[in-house]
C-alpha positions in Angstrom: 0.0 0.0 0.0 1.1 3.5 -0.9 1.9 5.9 1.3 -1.4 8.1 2.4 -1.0 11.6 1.9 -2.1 15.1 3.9 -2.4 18.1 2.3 -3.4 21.0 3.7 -5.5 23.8 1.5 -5.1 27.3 0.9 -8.3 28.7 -0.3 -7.2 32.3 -1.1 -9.0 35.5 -2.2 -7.9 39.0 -2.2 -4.3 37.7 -1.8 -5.5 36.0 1.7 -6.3 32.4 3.0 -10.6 32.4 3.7 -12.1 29.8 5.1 -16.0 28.9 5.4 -18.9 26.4 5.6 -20.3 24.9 2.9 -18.5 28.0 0.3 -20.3 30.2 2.2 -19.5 32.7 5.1 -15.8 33.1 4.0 -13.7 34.2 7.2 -9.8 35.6 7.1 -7.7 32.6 8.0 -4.4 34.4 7.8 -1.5 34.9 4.8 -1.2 32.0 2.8 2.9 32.5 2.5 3.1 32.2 6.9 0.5 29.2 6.8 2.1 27.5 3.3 5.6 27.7 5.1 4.5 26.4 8.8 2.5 23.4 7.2 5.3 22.3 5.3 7.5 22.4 8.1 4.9 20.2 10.2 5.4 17.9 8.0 2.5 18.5 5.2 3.2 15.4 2.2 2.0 18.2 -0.3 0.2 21.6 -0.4 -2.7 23.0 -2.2 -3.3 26.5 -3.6 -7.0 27.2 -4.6 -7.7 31.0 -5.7 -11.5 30.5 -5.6 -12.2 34.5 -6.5 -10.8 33.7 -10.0 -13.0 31.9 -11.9 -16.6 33.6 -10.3 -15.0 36.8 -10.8 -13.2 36.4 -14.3 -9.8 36.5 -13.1 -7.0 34.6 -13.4 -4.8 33.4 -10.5 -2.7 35.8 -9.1 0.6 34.2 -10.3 3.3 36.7 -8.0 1.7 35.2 -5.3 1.8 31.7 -6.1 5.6 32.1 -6.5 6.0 33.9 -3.2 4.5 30.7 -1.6 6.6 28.1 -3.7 10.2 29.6 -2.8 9.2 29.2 1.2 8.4 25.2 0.3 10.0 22.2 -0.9 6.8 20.2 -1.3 4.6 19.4 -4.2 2.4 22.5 -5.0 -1.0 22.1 -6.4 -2.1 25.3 -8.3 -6.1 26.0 -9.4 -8.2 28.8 -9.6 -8.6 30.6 -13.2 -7.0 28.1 -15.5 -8.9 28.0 -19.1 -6.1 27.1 -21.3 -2.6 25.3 -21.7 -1.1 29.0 -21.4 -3.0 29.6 -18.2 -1.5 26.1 -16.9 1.6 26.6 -17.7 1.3 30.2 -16.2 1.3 28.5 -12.9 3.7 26.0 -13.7 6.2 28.7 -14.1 5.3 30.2 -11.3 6.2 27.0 -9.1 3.4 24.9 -9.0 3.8 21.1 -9.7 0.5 20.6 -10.7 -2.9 22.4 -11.8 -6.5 21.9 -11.3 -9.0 22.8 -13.4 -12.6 22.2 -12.4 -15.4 25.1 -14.3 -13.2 25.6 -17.2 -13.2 21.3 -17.8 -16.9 21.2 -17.5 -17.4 24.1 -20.0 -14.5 22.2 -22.8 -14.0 19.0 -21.2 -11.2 18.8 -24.1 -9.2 20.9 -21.7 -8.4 17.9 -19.6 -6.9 16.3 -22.9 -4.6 18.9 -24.2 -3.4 19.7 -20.7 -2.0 16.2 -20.3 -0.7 16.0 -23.6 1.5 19.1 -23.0 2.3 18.9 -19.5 1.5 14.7 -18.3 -1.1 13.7 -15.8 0.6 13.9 -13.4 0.7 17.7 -13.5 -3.2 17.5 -13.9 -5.4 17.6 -11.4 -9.3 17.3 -12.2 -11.1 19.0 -9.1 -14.8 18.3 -9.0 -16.7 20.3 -5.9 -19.6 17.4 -5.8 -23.3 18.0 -3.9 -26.0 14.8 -2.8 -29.2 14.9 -4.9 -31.6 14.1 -2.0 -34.3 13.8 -4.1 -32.8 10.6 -6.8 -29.7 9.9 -4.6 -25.8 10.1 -5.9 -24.1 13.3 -6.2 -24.6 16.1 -8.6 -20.7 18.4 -9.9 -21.2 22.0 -9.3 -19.1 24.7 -10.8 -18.1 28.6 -10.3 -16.8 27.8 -6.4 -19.9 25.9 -6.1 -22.1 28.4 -7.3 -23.6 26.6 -9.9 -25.5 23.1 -10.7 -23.3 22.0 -13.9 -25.9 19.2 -14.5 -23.3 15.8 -14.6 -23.1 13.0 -12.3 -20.1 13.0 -10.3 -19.3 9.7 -10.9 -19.8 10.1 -14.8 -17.7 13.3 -14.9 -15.0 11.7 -12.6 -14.7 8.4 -15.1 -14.9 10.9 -18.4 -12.0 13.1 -16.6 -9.9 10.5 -15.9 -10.4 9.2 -19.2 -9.7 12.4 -20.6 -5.8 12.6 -19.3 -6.6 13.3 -15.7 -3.9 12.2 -12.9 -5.8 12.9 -9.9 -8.9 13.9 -8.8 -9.9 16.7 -6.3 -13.0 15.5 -5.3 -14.9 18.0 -2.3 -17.8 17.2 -0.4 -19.9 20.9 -0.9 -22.2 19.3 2.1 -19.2 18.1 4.2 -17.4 21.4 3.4 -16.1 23.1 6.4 -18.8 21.1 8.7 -16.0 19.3 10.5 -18.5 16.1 11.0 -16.6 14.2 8.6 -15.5 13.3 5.2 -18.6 11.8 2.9 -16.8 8.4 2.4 -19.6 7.2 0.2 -18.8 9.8 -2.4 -15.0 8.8 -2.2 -15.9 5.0 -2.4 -17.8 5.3 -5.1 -15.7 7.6 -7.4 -12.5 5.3 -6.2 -14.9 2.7 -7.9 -15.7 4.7 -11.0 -12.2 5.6 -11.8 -8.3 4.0 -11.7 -6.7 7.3 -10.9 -5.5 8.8 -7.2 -8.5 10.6 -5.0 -7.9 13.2 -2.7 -10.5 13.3 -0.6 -11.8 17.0 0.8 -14.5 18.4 2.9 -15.4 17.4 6.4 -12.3 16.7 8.6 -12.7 17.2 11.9 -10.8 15.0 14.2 -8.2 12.3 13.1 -10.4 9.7 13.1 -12.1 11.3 10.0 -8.7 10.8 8.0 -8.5 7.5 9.4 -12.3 6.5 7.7 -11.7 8.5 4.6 -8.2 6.7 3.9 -9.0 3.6 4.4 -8.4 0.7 1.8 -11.1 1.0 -1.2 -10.6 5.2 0.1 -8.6 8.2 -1.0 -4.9 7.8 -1.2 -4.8 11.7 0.0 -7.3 13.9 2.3 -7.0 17.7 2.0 -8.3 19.4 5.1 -8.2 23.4 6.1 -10.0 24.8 9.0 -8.4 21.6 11.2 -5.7 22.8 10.6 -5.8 26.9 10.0 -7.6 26.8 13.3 -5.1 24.7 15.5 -7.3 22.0 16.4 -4.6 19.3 14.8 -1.4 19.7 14.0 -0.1 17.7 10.9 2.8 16.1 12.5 0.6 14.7 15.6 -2.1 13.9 13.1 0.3 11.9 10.8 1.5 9.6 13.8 -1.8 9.0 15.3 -2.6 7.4 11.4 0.7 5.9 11.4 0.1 4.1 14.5 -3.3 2.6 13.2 -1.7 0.5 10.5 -2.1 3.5 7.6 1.5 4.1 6.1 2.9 7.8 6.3 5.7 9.4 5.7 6.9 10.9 8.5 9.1 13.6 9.9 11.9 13.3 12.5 
């Protein structure tokens, strides 16, 4: 078994780190250069950068701050927010990022997904899909614009043609878990672990470690992205990854 990894997310607008519930209520969490720098020296496997004002408001991803963050790490970097085209991408890729998600702009030309991994590889391409239950006929439905809007695709389908398309990973939120700290939606992982053959990094929910623990279990994600746990002290990455560790999950740790 692979190694499970924790990343910790920087959702950033207006060049700081916001945090909410369920993409709504967005609080300051603090400068995303300070956080990016202490999580990777707690030990953080890999970090993710989300600009989530870019694509509601137009924009694209503020690329000089992207780089200030990747010359105070030496971890992978995960770039998305913004990105519409292989220029875009490799923008980021410039800018120090290892890797970029797309999400709204791969709904809209799910081609995008394609030409990135032709130029770049899949491994440098990250398919994030923010994913809400359908109450009324069950499974999940993919919304875009920072979960603004119903896209109208099954998660599972969109996760299967994504992968498909040249994806290496998939980003795949829980928008009812989001920032809830109750617990990952493990069904939603299961069953797009089942519906595709690539890595999936499980986000929305985490609370305690025992959440990571469920979420990362065999037939799980092979990563879980978490925030608030982390912005707001409640675990700190190196404890976190030992308390796993010690439950039969292998981590990489750090002496």
């Amino acid at each position: 078994m692979l190694s499970r990894r924790i990343i910790p997310c920087l959702d950033v607008a207006g060049g700081r780190v916001v945090k909410g519930t369920r993409f709504r209520n967005l609080l300051d969490a603090g400068d995303p250069v300070a956080l990016a720098a202490r999580y990777a020296r707690e030990g953080a496997d890999e970090l993710a950068f989300l600009d989530i004002a870019a694509t509601p408001g137009g924009a694209a991803m503020a690329a000089d701050l992207l780089a200030r963050v990747a010359r105070h790490i030496f971890i992978p970097l995960t770039a998305g927010g913004g990105v519409r085209s292989v220029a875009d991408a490799r923008r980021l890729l410039r800018s120090g990022a290892d890797k970029v998600a797309v999400n709204t702009a791969a709904v809209r030309r799910p081609q995008l997904i394609r030409e990135l991994s032709r130029e770049f590889g899949a491994q440098a391409v990250v398919l994030a899909i923010d994913a809400r239950r359908r109450p009324e006929h069950g499974g999940w439905s993919v919304f875009t614009h920072a979960g603004h809007q119903d896209a109208g695709l099954d998660a599972l389908a969109w996760a299967a043609e994504g992968a498909a398309l040249g994806a290496g990973e998939i980003l795949l939120t829980s928008m009812d878990a989001d920032g809830v700290q109750t617990g990952f939606d493990v069904a939603l992982v299961r069953a797009v672990a089942r519906a595709t053959r690539v890595p999936i990094i499980a986000s929305g929910g985490a609370g305690t470690p025992a959440h990571f623990a469920g979420v990362l279990a065999p037939g799980g994600a092979d990563a879980a992205l978490a925030a608030s746990i982390f912005h707001q002290g409640r675990c700190g990455i190196g404890v976190l990854k030992r308390h796993l560790a010690a439950g039969g999950l292998p981590m990489r740790l750090v002496e």
